[in-house]
N, C-alpha and C positions, 0 to 999 in steps of 0.2 A: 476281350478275347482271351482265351484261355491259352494258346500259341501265339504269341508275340511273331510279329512281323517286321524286318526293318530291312528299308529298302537302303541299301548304299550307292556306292557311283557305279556308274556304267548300266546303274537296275539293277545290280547286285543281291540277292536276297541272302537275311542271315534269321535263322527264325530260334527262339527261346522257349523256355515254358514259365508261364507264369504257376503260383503255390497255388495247387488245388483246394478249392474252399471245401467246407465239411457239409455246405447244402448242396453240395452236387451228387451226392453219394444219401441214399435212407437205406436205412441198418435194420433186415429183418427180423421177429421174432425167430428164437430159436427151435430149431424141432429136433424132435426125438424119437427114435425108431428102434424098434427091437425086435429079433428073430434071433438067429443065429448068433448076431452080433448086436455089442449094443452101440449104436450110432446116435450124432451130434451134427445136425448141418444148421448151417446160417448162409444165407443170402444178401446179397449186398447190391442193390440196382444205382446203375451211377447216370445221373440224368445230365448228360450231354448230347449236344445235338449238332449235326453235320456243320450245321451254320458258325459255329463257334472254332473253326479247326481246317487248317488249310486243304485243297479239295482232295479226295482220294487219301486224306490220313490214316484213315483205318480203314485194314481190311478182313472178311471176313476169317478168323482163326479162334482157337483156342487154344488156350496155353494151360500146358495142365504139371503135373508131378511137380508141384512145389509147395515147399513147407514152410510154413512161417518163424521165422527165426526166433531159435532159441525155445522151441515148439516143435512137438510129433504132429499138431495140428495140418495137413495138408487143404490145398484151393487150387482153386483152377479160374480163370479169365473166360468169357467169352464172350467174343467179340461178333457181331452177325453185322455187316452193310445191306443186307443184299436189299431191302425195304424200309429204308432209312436208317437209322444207326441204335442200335440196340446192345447195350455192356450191361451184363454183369459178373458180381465176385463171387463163389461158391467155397463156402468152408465143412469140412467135416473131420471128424476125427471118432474112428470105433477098435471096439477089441472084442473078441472072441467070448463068448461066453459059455461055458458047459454047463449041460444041463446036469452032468453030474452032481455039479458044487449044490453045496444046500445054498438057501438063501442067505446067509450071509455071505457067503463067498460071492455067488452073483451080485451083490449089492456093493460092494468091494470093486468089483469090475466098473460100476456104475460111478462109483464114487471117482474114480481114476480117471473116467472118461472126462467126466466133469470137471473134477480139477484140472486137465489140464487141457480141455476147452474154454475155460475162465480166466486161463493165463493170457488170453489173445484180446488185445484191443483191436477190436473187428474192423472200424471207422479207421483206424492211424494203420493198419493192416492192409485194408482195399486201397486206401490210398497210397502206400507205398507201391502195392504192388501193381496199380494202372500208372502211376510217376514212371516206375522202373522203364514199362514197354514204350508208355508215352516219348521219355527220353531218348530210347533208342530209335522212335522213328523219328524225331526230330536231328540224331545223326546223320540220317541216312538223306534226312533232305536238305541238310547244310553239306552234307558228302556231295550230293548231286550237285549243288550252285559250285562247288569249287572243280568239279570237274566238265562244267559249263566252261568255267573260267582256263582250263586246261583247254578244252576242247577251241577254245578263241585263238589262243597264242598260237595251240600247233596250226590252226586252219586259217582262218581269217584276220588275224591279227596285222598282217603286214600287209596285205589289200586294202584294210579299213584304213590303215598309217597313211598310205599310198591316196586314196583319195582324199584325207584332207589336207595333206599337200599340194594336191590339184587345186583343192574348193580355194585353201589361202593363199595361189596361183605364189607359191613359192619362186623363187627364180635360183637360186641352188639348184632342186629339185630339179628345174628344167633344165640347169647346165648339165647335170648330171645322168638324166636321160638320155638327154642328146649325144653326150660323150658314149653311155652305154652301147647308144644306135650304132655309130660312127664305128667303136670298136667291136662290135659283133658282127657289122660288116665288114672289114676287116680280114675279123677270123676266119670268116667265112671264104674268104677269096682266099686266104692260107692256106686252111684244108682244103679246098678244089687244088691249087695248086701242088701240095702234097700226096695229093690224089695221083697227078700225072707226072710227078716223079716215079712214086712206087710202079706204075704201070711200066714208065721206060725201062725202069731199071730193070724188070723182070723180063721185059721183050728181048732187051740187049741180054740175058743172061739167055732165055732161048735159043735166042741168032746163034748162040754161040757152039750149043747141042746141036747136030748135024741129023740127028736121028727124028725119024717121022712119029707121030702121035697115032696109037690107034685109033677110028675114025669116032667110033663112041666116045674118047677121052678128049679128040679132038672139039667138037663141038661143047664140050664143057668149057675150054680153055678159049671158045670164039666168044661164047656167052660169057662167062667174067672176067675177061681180059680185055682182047681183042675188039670189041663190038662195045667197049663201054669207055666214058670219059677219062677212067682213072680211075685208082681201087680202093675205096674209103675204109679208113680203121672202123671194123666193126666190134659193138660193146658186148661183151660177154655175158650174161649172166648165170647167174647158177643159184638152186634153188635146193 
């Protein structure tokens, strides 16, 4: 495999890349084109295939405006999925030519082009520059296992805990639950009961005003007062 797979605990995935070999990649003849300008392209097909690459590796893009180090030579990537997987490397590098210049000066231009199209190992070139993207989606899918791993601890992590404490019929566990039971009911009879404090204490402060309720304000005060068990602390939010 060309992307190394390793599975760790829990199914963990961590994935690598292994050193691209020089038979995955055939190194076109070079062509040569002239109008205006006199141009230099090389092609590079790199024979890799879905099978070799974990699924949805690539997608289809093209990556272009990049120059090969230490070189005016520019390439572009492109990448097609859509009807199985299809890469190649694209090199060119041209300059202007006027047709004013007599022919040596034109030839001068040729000369230039050449030389520093010849500066480029084309083979250690396509491979750096499918390495580089390679690399970076193999971040992005050790990026996702570790936010797999994130997405456990904030969600599931203490449910999963929780049932195999059941499975290994802990007996902590279950003292401990049962205390939780015990104390949440409890609570619960507190808050009711604090309920019908806050109620009294607000009737008794009523009783104490002599003056009558308009009758619209009145039936508000029958519906959350009056008419109910006791007045529960309600939680605020704000957003």
């Amino acid at each position: 495999m060309i992307v190394n797979k390793t599975i760790g605990k829990f199914e963990t995935n961590h994935f690598s890349l292994n050193t691209l070999d020089d038979s995955l990649f055939e190194v076109f003849e070079t062509a040569e084109h002239e109008d205006s300008s006199y141009t230099l392209t090389k092609s590079v097909a790199v024979k890799i295939t879905e099978d070799q690459l974990p699924k949805n590796f690539f997608t289809t893009h093209r990556y272009s405006h990049n120059k090969v180090e230490g070189t005016e030579v520019s390439y572009g990537v492109n990448i097609d999925s859509r009807r199985g997987l299809s890469i190649d490397i694209n090199f060119a590098y041209s300059l202007h030519i006027s047709r004013r210049r007599n022919e040596k000066g034109q030839q001068l231009i040729r000369d230039t082009v050449t030389t520093e199209f010849n500066k480029v190992n084309f083979l250690q070139a396509a491979k750096d520059a499918l390495t580089g993207i390679m690399e970076r989606n193999i971040q992005e899918l050790n990026h996702e296992e570790e936010q797999q791993v994130h997405r456990f601890f904030e969600n599931n992590a203490a449910k999963s805990a929780e049932n195999l404490l059941i499975e290994s019929d802990c007996q902590e566990w279950k003292f401990l639950k049962e205390q939780e039971e015990q104390l949440t009911a409890t609570l619960a009879k507190l808050k009711d009961r604090q309920a019908v404090l806050r109620k009294e204490a607000l009737r008794k402060s009523l009783k104490e005003d002599e003056r009558e309720f308009p009758e619209n304000i009145q039936k508000l005060f029958d519906d959350y007062l009056m008419n109910v068990p006791g007045i529960k602390q309600r939680r605020m939010f704000s957003y």
